[in-house]
C-alpha positions as CSV (number, residue, x, y, z in Angstrom):
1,X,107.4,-81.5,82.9
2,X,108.0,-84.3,85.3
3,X,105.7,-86.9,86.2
4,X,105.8,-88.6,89.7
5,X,105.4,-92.1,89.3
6,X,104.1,-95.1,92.0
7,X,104.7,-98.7,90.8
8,X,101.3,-100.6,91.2
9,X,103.0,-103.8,92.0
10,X,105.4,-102.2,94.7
11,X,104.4,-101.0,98.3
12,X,103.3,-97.2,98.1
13,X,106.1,-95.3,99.5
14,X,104.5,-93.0,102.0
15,X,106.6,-89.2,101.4
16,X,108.5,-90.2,98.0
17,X,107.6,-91.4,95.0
18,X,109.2,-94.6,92.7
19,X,110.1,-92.7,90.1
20,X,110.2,-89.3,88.2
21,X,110.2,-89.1,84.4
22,X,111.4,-85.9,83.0
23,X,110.2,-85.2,79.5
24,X,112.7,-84.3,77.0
25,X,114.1,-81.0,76.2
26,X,113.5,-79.8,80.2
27,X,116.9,-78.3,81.5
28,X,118.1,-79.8,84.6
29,X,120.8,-78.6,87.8
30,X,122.5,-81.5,89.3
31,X,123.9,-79.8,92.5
32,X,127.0,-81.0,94.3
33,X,126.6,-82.5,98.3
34,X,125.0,-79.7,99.4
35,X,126.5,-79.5,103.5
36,X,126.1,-78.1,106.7
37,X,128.2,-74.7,106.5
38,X,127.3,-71.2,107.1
39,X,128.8,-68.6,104.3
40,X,131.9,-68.3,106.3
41,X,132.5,-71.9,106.2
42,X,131.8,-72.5,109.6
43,X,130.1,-76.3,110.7
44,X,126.5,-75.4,111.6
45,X,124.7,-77.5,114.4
46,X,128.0,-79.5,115.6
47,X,126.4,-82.7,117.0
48,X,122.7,-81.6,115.9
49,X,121.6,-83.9,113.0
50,X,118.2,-81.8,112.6
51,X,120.2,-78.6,112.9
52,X,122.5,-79.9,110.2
53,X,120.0,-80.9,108.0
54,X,117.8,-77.4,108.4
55,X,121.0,-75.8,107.4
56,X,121.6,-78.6,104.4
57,X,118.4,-77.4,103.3
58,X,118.5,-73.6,103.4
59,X,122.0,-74.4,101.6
60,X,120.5,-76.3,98.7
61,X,117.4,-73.7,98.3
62,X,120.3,-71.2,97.2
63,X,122.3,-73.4,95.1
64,X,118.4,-74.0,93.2
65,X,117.9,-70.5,93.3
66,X,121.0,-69.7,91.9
67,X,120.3,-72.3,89.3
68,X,116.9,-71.0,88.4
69,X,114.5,-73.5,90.2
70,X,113.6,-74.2,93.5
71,X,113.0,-77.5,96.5
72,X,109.5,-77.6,94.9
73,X,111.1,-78.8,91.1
74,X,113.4,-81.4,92.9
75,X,112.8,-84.5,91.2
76,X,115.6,-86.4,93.1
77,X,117.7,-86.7,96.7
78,X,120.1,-88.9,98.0
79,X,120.3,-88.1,101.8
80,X,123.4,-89.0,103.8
81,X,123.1,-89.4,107.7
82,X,126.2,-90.6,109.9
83,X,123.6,-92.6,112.1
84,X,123.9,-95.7,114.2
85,X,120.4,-96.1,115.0
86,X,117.3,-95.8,112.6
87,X,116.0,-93.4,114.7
88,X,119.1,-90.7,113.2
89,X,117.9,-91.1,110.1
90,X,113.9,-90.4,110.9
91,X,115.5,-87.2,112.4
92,X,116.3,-85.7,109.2
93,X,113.7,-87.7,106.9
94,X,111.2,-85.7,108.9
95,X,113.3,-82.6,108.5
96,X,113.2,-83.7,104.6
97,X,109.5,-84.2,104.1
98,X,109.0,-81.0,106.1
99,X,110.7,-79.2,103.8
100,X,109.6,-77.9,99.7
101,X,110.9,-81.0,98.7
102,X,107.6,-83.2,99.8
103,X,105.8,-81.5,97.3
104,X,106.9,-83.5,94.3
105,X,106.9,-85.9,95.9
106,X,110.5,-86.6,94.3
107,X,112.1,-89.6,94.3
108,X,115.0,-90.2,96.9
109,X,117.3,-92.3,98.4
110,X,117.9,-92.0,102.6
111,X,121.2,-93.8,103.9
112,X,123.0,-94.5,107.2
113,X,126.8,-93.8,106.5
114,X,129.6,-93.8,109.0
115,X,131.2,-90.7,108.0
116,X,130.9,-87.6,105.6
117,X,133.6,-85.0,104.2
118,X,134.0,-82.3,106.6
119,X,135.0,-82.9,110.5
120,X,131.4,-83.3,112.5
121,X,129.3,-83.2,109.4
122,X,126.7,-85.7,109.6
123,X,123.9,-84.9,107.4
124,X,124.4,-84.4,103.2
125,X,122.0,-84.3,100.0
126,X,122.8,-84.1,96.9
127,X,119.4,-83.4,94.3
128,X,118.4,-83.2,90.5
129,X,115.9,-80.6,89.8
130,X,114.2,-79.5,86.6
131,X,114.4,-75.8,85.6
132,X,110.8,-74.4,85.0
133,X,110.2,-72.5,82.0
C-alpha cells in the first residue's frame, strides 16, 4: 500500500503530493522515459507539446499495463518539457493532472530542459508505480 504524504510545515502542493511511502514487500515497475512515438516509431505531435504529452501518456498506460498496474498506482513522475517559458510547462502539467495520474496524487518532479533524446521530442516522463495485488 502506498500512502500519499503532505509535510505540515511545507506549502500544500496543489495536484501532487510531498511524498509517497510504499510499504514493504509491494512489487514495483520503474519504467524507462516513456516518449512521444507512435508503434511505428514515428514522432507524434511534431511541435505540439500537449499533443506530445497526450501521446507520452497513452505510451506509459501500456508500459503499466504491460507491467501489471496502471496511471492510477503511480506513486512517482519526473516530467521533462523543452520549454523556454513557464507557460510550456503548465501546458503539459495540465495534460499531467488531467490524466490517471492525479488520483494518487503521486509525487513528481516537472522540469524545463533544453533538449530530449529523439529529434523534436519535447515532452518525457519517466514513473514508479506499485503493482496491486
Amino acid at each position: 500500500m502506498a500512502t500519499h504524504r503532505i509535510a505540515p510545515g511545507l506549502f500544500p502542493p496543489p495536484t501532487y503530493s510531498h511524498s509517497v511511502v510504499v510499504e514493504p514487500g509491494e512489487r514495483l515497475v520503474f519504467t524507462a522515459g516513456g516518449v512521444p512515438l507512435d508503434q511505428d516509431g514515428n514522432l507524434v505531435g511534431p511541435g505540439d507539446r500537449v499533443r506530445q504529452a497526450e501521446q507520452v501518456l497513452a505510451n506509459l498506460t501500456e508500459q503499466l499495463r504491460q507491467a501489471g498496474t496502471d496511471l492510477e498506482h503511480v506513486v512517482n513522475t519526473t516530467v521533462y518539457v523543452v520549454a523556454e517559458q513557464p507557460s510550456d510547462l503548465v501546458a503539459v502539467w495540465d495534460v499531467v493532472t488531467a490524466s490517471g495520474l492525479a488520483k494518487g496524487p503521486h509525487s513528481s518532479t516537472l522540469l524545463g530542459v533544453s533538449m530530449l533524446g529523439y529529434g523534436g521530442q519535447l515532452v518525457e516522463i519517466t514513473a514508479v508505480a506499485v503493482v496491486p495485488d
